[in-house]
C-alpha positions as CSV (number, residue, x, y, z in Angstrom):
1,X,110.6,96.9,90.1
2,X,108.4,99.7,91.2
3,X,105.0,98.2,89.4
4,X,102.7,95.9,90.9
5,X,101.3,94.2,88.0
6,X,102.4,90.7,86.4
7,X,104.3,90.7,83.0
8,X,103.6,88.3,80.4
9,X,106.3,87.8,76.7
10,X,105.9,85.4,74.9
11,X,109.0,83.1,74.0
12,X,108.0,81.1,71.3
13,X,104.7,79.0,70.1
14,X,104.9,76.7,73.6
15,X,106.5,79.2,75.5
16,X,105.7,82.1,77.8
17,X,107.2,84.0,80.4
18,X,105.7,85.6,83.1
19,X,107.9,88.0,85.3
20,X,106.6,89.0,89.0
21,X,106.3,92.0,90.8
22,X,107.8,92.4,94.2
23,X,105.3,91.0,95.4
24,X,103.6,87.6,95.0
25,X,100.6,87.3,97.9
26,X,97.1,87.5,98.1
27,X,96.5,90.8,96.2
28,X,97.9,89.0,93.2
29,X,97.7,85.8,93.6
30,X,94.6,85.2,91.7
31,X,96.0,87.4,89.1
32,X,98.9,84.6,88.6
33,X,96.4,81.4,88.6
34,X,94.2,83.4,85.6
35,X,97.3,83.4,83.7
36,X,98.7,80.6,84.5
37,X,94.9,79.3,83.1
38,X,94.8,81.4,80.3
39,X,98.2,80.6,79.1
40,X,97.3,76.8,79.1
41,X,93.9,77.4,77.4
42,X,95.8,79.3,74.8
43,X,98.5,76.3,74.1
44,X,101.3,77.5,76.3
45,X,102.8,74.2,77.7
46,X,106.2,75.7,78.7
47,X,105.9,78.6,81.4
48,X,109.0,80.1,82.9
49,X,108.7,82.6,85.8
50,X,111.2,85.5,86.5
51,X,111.5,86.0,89.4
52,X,114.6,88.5,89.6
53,X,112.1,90.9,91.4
54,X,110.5,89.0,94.0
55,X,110.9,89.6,97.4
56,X,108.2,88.2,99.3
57,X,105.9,85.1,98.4
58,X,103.0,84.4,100.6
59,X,101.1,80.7,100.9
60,X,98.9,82.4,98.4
61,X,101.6,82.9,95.6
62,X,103.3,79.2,96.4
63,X,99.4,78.0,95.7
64,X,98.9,79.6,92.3
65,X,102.0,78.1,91.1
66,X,101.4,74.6,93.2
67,X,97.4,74.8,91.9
68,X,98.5,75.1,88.1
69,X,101.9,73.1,87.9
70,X,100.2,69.7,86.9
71,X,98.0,71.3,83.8
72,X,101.7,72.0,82.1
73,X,103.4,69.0,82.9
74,X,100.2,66.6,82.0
75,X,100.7,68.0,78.3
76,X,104.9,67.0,78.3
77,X,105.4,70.9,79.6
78,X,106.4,72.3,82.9
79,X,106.4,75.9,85.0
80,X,110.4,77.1,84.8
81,X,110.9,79.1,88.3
82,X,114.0,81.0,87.4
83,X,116.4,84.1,89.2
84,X,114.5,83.4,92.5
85,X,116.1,86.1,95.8
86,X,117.6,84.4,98.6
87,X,114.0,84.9,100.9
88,X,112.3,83.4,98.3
89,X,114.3,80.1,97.8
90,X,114.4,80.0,101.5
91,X,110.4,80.1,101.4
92,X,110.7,76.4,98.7
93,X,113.0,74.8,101.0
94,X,111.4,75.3,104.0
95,X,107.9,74.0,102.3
96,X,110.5,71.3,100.5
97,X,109.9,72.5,97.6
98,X,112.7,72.6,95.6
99,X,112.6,68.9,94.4
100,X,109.2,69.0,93.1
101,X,109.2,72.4,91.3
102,X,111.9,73.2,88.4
103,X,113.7,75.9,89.4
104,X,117.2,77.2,87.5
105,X,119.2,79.9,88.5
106,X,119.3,82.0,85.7
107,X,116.6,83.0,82.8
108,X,118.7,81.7,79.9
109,X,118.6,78.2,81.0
110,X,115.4,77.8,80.7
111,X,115.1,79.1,76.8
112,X,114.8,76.0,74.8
């Protein structure tokens, strides 16, 4: 994916997903928490993440998502990490992760 910016679709009335750059560190990071916010302020409580296209994720991206997880799942709704690379599930494990986030390997399972 040659652009930098975050993508936002909405699924359904509870239900957005957000596909990332390349990219997911300090440049952008802030980007993610604001709509990661936004979305919860506008009655999102389901957020799945595609993240087919990223290749690097710095303390800074794992934070936005860490930092904004608990808003979704304290209204019955979670963030979906889905289609994550190799380097990136390698990050999650390493930080152990994997057990507290959601994370499904491919975008249709998390379409409810």
């Amino acid at each position: 994916m040659s652009d930098s910016k975050i993508i936002q679709q909405q699924v359904n009335d509870n239900s957005l997903r957000i596909k990332t750059p390349g990219v997911l560190d300090n440049s952008n990071a802030h980007e993610m928490i604001e709509i990661l916010i936004d979305a919860h302020k506008r009655g999102f409580v389901n957020i799945v993440i595609d993240m087919s296209d990223l290749g690097f994720i710095s303390s800074a991206g794992v934070g936005s998502i860490l930092g904004t997880v608990e808003l979704f799942r304290e209204v019955g709704g979670d963030i979906i990490l889905c289609n994550l690379t190799p380097s990136v599930v390698h990050v999650f494990e390493v930080l152990d992760l994997t057990d507290y986030l959601t994370v499904r390997s491919e975008l249709k399972e998390t379409i409810r």
